[in-house]
C-alpha positions as CSV (number, residue, x, y, z in Angstrom):
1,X,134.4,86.5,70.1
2,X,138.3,86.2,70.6
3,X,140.7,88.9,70.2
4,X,142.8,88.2,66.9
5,X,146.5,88.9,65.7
6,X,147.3,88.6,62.6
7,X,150.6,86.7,61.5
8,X,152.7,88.0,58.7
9,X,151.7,90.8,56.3
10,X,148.3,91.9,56.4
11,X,145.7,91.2,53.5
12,X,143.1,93.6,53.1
13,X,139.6,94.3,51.1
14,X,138.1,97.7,50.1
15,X,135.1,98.1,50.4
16,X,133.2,101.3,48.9
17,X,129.5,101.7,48.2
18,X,128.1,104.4,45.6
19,X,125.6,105.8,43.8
20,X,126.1,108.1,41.2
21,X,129.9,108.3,41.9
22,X,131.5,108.6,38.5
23,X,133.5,111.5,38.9
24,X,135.0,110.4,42.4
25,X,135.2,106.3,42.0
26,X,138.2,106.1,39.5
27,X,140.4,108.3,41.4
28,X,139.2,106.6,44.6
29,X,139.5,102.7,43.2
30,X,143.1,103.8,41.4
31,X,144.4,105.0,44.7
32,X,143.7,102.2,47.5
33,X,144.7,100.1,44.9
34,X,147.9,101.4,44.3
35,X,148.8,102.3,47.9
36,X,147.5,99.3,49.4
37,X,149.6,96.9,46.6
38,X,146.4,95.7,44.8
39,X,143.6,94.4,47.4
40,X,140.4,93.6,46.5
41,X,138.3,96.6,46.1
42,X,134.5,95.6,46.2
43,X,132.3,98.2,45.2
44,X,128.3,98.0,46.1
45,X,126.2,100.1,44.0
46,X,122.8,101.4,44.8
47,X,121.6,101.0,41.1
48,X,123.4,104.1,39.9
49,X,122.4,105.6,36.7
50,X,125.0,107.5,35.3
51,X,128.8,105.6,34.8
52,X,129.5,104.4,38.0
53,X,130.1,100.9,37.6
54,X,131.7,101.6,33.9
55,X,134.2,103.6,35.8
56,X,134.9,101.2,38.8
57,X,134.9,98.2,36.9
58,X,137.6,99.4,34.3
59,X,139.8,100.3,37.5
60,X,139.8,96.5,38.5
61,X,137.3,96.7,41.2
62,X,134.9,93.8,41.6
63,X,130.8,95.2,41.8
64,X,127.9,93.9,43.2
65,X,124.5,95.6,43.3
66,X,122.6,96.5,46.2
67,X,119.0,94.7,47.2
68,X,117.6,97.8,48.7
69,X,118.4,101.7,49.4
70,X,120.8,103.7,50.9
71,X,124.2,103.3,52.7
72,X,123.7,101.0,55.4
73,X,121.7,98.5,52.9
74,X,124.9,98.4,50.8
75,X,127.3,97.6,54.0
76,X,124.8,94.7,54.8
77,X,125.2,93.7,51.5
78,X,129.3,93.8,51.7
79,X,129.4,92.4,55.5
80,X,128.0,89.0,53.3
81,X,130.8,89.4,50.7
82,X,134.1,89.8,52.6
83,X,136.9,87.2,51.8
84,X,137.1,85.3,54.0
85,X,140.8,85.1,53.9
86,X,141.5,88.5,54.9
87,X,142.9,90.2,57.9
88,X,141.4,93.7,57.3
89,X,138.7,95.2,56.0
90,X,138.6,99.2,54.3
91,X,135.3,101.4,54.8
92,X,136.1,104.1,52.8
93,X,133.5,106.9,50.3
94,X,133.2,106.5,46.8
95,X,133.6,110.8,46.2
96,X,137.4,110.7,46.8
97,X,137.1,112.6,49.9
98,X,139.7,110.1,51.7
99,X,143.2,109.6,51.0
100,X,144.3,106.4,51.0
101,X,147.9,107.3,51.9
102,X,147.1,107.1,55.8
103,X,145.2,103.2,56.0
104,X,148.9,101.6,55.9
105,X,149.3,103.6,59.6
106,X,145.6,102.6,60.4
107,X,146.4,98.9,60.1
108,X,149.8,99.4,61.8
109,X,147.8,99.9,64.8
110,X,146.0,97.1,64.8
111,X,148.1,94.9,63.8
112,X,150.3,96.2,66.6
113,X,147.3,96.4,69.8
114,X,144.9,93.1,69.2
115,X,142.4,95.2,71.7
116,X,141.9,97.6,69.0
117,X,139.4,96.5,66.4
118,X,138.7,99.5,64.8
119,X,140.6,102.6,63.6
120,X,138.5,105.4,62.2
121,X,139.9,108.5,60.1
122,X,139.6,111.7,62.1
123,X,138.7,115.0,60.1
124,X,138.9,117.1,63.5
125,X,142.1,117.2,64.5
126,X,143.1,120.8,64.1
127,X,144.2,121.1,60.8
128,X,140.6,120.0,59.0
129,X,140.6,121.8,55.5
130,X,137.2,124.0,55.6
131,X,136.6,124.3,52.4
132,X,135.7,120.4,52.4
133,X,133.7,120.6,55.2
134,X,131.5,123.6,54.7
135,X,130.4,125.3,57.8
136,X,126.7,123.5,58.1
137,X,128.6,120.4,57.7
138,X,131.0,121.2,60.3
139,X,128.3,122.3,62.7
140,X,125.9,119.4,62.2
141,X,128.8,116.8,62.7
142,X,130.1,118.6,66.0
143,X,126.2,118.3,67.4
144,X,126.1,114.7,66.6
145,X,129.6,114.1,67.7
146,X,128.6,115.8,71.2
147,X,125.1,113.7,71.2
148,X,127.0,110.9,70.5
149,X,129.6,110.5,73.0
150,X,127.1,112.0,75.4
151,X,124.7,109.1,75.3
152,X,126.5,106.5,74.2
153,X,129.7,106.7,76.3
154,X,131.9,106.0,73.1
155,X,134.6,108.8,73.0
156,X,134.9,109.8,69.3
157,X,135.7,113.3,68.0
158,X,134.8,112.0,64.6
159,X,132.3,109.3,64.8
160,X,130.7,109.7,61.1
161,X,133.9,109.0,59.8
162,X,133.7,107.2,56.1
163,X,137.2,106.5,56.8
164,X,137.4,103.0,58.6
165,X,139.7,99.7,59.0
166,X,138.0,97.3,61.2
167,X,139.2,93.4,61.7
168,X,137.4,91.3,59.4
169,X,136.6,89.0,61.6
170,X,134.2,91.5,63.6
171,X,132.3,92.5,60.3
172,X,131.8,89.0,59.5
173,X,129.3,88.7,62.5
174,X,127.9,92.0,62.2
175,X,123.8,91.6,61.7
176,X,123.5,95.2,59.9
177,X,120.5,97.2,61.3
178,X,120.6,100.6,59.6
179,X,119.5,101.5,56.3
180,X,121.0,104.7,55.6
181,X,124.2,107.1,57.1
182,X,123.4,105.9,60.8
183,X,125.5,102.8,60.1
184,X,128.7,104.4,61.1
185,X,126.8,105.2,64.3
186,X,125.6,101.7,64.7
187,X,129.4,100.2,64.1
188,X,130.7,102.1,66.6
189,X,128.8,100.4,69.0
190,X,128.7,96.8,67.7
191,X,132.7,97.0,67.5
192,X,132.5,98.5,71.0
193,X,129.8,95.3,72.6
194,X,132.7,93.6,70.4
195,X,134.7,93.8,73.7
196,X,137.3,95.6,71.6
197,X,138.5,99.8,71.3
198,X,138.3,102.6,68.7
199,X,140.9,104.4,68.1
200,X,141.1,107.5,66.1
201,X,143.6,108.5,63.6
202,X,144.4,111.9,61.9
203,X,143.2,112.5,58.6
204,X,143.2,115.1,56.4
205,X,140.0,115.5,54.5
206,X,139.3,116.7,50.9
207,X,136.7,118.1,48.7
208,X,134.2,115.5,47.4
209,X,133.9,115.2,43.2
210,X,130.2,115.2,42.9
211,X,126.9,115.7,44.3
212,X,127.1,115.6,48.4
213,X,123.6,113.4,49.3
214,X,123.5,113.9,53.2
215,X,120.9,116.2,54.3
216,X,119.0,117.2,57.2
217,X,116.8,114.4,56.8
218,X,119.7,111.7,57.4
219,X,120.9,114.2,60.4
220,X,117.7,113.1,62.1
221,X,117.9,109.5,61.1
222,X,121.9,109.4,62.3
223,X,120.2,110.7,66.0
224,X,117.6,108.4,66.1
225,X,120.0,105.5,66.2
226,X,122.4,107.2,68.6
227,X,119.0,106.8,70.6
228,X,118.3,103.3,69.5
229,X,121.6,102.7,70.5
230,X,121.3,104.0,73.9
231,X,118.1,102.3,74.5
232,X,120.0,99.3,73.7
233,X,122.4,100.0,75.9
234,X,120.8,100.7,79.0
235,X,118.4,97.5,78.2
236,X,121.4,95.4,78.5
237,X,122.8,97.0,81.2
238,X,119.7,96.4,83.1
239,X,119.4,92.7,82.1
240,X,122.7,91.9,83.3
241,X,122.8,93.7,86.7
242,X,119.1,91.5,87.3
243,X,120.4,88.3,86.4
244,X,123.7,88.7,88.3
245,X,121.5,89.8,91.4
């Protein structure tokens, strides 16, 4: 895959999957609209059943429905839906936990460094608000964060992030493997095999409108594909050090 630049101003799409958002996906689909100068906002629902698409479609977004569960089935479901004339692409959470005021600075790095192919919001920077990250929250993401970068070699002091701009064109060959929160796991690596770097930007973070659905259950299923990921790692580490032998 070639390294890109883009040429001129930069076009972007949202892209936000929810279920059972409606108190968080208005405000969120009103303000990357507005800040980013009306992209497309493409919103993937897992079959919610309360007013979730009502709300998003009267905002302007665009909605498709999800094939299977979870948050990694709807990204796989968006990867196939990106327009294809854009530079950038928005992975953001449907609860209005992420402001949109800081993705124009996020794109201004990439469209500044072509070797970066991803910028991801940071929530750990020193000035994280802890009322929106309550303390097992906070706890549980500093254990995967360590796991993470321990195993995996990818430096990121926030790498569960729902805060993302990634080039386009690296999401439109992205094969999605996870079903559920370890896809911010799994991107991390597939922008990093990608030949291209992360870089982390500043955020501040806010409390979510709604229910929060991560548990302890998708801790364990975030770790087991930091281990997947590992595996996959050292495999092809292996093969290539035998074949160039």
């Amino acid at each position: 895959m070639g390294k890109e630049i883009t040429v001129g101003t930069p076009s972007t799409q949202v892209i936000i999957a929810a279920l059972n958002e409606e108190e968080g996906i208005g405000l969120t689909v009103a303000e990357f609209m507005g800040t980013l100068k009306c992209p497309r906002v493409l919103v993937i629902d897992g079959r919610s059943t309360d007013r979730t698409v009502e709300v998003a479609r009267n905002q302007g977004a665009d909605i498709i429905s999800q094939d299977g569960l979870s948050k990694g089935d709807a990204i796989s479901k968006a990867v196939a839906q990106i327009d294809p004339a854009v530079d950038y692409v928005v992975l953001t959470d449907a609860d209005y936990t992420y402001p949109a005021q800081y993705v124009p600075g996020m794109i201004q790095i990439l469209e500044k460094d072509p070797d970066v192919g991803m910028v991801c919001g940071n929530r750990f920077n020193g000035y994280e608000d802890m009322k929106a990250l309550d303390s097992i929250f906070y706890i549980g993401n500093r254990l995967i964060a360590f796991t993470h970068n321990l195993l995996n070699g990818i430096a990121l002091d926030d790498p569960l992030t729902g805060l993302r701009v990634v080039r386009a064109g690296i999401l439109r060959d992205w094969k999605v493997k996870s079903k559920g929160f370890d896809v911010e796991v799994e991107l991390n690596h597939y922008v990093e095999r990608a030949g291209f770097s992360i870089v982390e930007f500043p955020i501040r973070y806010r409390e979510r409108l709604g229910q929060k659905k991560l548990g302890i259950r998708n801790g364990a299923e975030i770790l087991k594909r930091i281990m997947l990921e590992t595996t996959y790692l050292n495999a092809d580490s292996w093969c290539r050090a035998y074949f160039l032998v």
